[in-house]
C-alpha positions as CSV (number, residue, x, y, z in Angstrom):
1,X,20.2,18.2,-17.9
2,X,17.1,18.9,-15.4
3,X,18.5,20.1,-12.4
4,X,17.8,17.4,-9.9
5,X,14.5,17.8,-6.8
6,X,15.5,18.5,-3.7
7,X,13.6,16.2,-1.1
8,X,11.4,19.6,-0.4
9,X,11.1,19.6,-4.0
10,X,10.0,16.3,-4.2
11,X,7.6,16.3,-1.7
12,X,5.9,19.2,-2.4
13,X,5.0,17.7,-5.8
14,X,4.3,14.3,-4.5
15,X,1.8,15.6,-1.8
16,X,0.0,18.2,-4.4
17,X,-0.5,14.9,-7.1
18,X,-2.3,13.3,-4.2
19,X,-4.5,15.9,-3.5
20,X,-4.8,17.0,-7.2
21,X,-6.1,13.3,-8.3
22,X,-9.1,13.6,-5.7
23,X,-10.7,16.6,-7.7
24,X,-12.9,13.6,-10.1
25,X,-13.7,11.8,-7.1
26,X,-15.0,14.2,-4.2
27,X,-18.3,15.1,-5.0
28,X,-19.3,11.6,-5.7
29,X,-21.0,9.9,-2.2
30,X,-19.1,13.2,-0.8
31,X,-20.1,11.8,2.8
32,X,-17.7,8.5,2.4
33,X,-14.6,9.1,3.0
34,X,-12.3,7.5,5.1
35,X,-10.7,10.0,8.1
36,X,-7.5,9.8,9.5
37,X,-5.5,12.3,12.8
38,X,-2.5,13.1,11.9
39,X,-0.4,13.1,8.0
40,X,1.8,9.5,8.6
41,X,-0.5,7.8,6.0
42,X,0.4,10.4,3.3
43,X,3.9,8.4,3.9
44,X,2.4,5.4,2.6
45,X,0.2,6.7,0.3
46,X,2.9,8.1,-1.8
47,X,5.4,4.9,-0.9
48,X,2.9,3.1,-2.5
49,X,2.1,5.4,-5.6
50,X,6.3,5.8,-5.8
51,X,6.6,1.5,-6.0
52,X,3.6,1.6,-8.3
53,X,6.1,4.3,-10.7
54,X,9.0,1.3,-11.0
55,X,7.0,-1.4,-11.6
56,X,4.4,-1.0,-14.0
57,X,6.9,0.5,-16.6
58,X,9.1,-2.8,-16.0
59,X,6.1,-5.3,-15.8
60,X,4.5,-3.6,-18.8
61,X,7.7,-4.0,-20.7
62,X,8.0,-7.6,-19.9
63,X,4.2,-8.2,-20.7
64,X,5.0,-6.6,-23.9
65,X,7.8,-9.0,-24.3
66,X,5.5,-12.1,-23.6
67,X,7.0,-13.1,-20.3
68,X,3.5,-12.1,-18.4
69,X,0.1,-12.0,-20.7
70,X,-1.4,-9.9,-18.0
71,X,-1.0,-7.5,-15.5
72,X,-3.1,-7.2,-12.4
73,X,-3.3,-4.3,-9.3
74,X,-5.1,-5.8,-6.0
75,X,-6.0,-4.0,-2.7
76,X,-7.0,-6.2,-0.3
77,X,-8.2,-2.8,2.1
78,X,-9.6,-0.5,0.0
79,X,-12.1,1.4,1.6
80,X,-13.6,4.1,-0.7
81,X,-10.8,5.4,-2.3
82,X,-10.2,8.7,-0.2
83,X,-9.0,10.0,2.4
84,X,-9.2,12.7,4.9
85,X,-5.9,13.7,6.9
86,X,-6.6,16.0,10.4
87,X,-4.1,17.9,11.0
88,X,-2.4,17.9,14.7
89,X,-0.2,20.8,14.9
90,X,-2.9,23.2,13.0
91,X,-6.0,21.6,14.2
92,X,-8.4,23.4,12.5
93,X,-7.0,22.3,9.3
94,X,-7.8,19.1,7.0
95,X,-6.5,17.9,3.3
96,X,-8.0,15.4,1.4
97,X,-6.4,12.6,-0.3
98,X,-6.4,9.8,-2.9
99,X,-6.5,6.3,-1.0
100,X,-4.4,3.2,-2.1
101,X,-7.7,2.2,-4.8
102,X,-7.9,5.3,-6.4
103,X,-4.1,5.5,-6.9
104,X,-4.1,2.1,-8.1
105,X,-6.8,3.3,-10.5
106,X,-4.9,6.3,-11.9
107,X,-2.2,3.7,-13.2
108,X,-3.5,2.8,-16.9
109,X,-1.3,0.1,-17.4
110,X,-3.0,-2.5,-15.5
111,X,-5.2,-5.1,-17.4
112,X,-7.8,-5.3,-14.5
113,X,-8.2,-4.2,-10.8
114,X,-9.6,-6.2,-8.0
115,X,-10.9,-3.9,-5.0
116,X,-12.0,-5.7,-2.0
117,X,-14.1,-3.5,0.5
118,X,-16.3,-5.5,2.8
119,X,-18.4,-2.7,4.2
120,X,-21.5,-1.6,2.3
121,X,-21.1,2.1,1.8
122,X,-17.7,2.3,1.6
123,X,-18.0,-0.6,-1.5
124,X,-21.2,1.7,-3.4
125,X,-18.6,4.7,-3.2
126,X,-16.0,3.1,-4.0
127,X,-17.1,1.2,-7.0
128,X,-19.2,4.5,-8.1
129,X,-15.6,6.3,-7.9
130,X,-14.0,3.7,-10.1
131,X,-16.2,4.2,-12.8
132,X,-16.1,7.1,-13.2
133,X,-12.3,6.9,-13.9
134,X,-12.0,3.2,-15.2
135,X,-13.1,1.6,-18.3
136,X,-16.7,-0.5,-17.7
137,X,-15.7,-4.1,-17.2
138,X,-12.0,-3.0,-15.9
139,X,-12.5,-3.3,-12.0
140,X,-14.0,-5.6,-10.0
141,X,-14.9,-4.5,-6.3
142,X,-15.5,-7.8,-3.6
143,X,-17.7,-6.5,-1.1
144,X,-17.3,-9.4,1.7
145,X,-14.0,-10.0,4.1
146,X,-10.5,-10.5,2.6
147,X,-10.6,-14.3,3.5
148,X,-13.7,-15.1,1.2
149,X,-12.6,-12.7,-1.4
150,X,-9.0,-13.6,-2.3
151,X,-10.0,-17.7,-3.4
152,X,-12.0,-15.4,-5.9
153,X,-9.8,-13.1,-7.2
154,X,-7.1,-16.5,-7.7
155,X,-9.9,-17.6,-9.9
156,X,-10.8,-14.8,-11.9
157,X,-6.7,-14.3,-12.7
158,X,-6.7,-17.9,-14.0
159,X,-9.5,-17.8,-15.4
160,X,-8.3,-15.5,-18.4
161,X,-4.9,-15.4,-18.0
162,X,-2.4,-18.4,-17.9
163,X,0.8,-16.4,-16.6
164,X,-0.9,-13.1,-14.6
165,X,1.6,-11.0,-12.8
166,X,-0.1,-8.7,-10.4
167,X,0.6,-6.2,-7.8
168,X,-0.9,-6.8,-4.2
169,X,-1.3,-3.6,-1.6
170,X,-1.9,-5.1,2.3
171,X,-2.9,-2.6,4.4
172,X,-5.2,-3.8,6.9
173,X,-6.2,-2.4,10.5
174,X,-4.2,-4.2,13.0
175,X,-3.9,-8.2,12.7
176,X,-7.7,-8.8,11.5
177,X,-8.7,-8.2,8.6
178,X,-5.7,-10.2,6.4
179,X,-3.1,-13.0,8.2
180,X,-0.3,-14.3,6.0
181,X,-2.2,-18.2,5.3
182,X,-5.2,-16.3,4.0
183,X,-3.2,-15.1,1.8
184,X,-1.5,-18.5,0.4
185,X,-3.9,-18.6,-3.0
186,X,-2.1,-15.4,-4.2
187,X,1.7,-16.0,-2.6
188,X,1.1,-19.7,-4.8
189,X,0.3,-17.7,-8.2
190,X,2.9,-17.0,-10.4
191,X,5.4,-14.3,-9.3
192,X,3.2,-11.4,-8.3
193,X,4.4,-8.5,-5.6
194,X,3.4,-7.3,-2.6
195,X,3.6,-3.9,-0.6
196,X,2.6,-4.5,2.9
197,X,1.3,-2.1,6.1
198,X,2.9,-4.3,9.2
199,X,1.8,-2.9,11.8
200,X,4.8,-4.4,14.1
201,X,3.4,-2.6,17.6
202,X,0.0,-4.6,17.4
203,X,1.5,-7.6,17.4
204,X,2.0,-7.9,21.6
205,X,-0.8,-6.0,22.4
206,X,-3.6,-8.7,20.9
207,X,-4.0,-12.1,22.0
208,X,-0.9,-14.3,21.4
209,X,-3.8,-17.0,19.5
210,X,-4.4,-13.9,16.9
211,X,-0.5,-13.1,16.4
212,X,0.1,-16.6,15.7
213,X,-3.3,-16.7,13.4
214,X,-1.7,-13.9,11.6
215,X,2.0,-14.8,10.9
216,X,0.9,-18.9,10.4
217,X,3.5,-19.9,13.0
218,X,3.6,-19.7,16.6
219,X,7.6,-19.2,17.0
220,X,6.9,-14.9,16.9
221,X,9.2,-13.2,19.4
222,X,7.2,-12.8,22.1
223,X,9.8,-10.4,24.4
224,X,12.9,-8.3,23.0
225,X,13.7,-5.4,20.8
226,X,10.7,-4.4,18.7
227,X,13.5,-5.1,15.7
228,X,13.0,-8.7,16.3
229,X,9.3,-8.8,15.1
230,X,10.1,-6.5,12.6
231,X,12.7,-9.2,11.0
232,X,10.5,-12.2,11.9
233,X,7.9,-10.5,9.9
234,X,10.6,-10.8,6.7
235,X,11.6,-14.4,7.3
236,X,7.7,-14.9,6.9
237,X,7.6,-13.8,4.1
238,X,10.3,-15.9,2.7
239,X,9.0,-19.2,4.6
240,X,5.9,-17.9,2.2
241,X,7.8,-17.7,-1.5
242,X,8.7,-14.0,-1.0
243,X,12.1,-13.3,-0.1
244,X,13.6,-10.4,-1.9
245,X,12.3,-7.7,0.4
246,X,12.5,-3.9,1.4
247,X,11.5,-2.0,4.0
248,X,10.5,1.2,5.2
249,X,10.0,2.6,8.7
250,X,6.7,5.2,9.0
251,X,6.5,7.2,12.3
252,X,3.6,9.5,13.2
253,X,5.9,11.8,14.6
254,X,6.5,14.4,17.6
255,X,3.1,15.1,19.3
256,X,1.1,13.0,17.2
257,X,1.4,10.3,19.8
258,X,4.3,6.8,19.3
259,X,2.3,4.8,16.7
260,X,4.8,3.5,13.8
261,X,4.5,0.7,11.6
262,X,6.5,-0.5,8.4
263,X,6.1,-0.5,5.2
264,X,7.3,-3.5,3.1
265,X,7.7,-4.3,-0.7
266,X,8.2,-8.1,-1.4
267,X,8.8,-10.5,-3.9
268,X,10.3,-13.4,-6.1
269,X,13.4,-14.0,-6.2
270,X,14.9,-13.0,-9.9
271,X,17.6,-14.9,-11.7
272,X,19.6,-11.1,-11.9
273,X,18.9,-10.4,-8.3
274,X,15.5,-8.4,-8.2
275,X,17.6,-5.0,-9.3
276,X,14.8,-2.7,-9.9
277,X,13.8,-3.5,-6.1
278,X,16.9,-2.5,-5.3
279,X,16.7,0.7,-7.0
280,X,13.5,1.6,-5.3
281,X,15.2,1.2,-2.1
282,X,18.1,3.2,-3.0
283,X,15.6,5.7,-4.0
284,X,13.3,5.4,-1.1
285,X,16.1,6.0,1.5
286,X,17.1,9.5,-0.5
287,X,13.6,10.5,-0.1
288,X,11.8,9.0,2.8
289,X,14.1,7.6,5.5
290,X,13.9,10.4,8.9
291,X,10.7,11.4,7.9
292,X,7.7,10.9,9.8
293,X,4.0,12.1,9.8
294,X,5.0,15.4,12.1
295,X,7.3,16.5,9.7
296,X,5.6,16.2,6.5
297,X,2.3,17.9,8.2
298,X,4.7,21.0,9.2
299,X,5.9,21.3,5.6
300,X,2.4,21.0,4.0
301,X,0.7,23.1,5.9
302,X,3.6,26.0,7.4
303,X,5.4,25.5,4.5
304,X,8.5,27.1,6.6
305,X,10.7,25.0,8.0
306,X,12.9,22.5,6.0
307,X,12.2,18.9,6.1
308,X,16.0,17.4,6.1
């Protein structure tokens, strides 16, 4: 029996795959590329590649089995498909890595990918990234706002599939670029999933008409604990058809200044009780809970000190 990682372990590996899958991508529009201060999205980044690990095998299987005819990956906030984290404790230093498309994109198992990227450049790199990796035909990259591009995408699924599954990634920059109704086309198709960026701090600091735009209600905790919007972001989700839900806390860390947001994987109810989401949060807390941005930075790049 393989000796089991140790979260070290585990990381190391996880953050080296990220940076090793950008190699086919970086000389291609090498001036687009999204940059980020600090190493907190490398939290995500693998979150998101880790969820995409438990459910393709599971949702292949049952497309296999004829319960879905076809599976679907969706990023709503795509940007061109890499990313550049600055380091804060070792300024001088930078590592590039794959963005939520291209990680999509490096999971074969999906019957076609739908890429939405409203801004010109970052849509040219990203599409000329994607073809170089994907099939012609395969991917489909909406260059326009989330809003106008989601009623499309609901067509194109129904259009050659009668029972889609698909999996959604929301990761949009503050309350504006995606709100929970424009989302309703997608939340009213079959049983698809979703792994959100809530960005719970924005919330009071926007207008109050833009928070209430965003969650569809207007009943958002205004004052209290910063808990109570991160729960009130969860009953939204269920008042929207998605209740079985985990979530994961991401920090920037010590000296990287108080930003923190969380991560959230949704879906459907199952008859059996959504187990495999259950094991991804089992697994999730081994891994990921205590760390923040900081942290990870210090182990990538002094490679010293222990991360647990």
């Amino acid at each position: 029996m393989a000796k089991a990682k140790t979260n070290q372990e585990w990381w190391h590996e996880k953050a080296l795959q990220l940076q090793e899958q950008t190699k086919p991508f970086v000389g291609i529009d090498p001036d687009v590329i999204y940059e980020k201060p600090g190493f907190w999205p490398a939290l995500k980044l693998v979150f998101m590649k880790y969820s995409l690990g438990f459910y393709t095998p599971i949702m292949s299987a049952n497309r296999a089995a004829g319960i879905w005819d076809s599976l679907h990956f969706i990023d709503l906030c795509a940007g061109s498909g890499l990313t550049r984290l600055k380091a804060v404790h070792y300024p001088s230093k930078t590592v590039t890595v794959t963005g939520s498309a291209l990680i999509g994109a490096h999971e074969s198992r999906f019957d076609h990918y739908h890429l939405v990227e409203p801004h010109a450049a970052s849509a040219r790199a990203l599409t000329a990234r994607l073809a170089s990796k994907l099939p012609a035909g395969s991917f489909t990259v909406y260059d326009e706002p989330s809003a106008a591009a989601i009623p499309k995408i609901t067509a194109n699924l129904q259009a050659v599939s009668r029972n889609p599954h698909f999996m959604a990634f929301v990761d949009p920059e503050g309350l504006t670029e995606v709100t929970l109704p424009s989302l309703h086309p997608l939340f009213d198709l079959g049983r698809g999933d979703f792994l959100f960026n809530y960005q719970y701090q924005a919330v009071r600091r926007v207008p109050q008409a833009l928070a209430t735009s965003f969650f569809g209600a207007d009943e958002w905790p205004r004052i209290g604990p910063e808990r109570g919007l991160q729960d009130y972001f969860l009953s939204r989700l269920r008042a929207f058809g998605r209740p079985a839900s985990m979530r994961l806390s991401v920090a920037a860390g010590k000296g990287s200044g108080r930003y923190a947001y969380d991560m959230v994987y949704c879906a459907a109810q199952t008859r059996d009780g959504n187990p495999w989401l259950k094991s991804l949060e089992t697994e999730v807390a081994k891994r990921m809970s205590g760390l923040d941005g900081a942290k990870l930075e210090n182990f990538i790049l002094g490679g010293q000190q222990m991360l647990f």
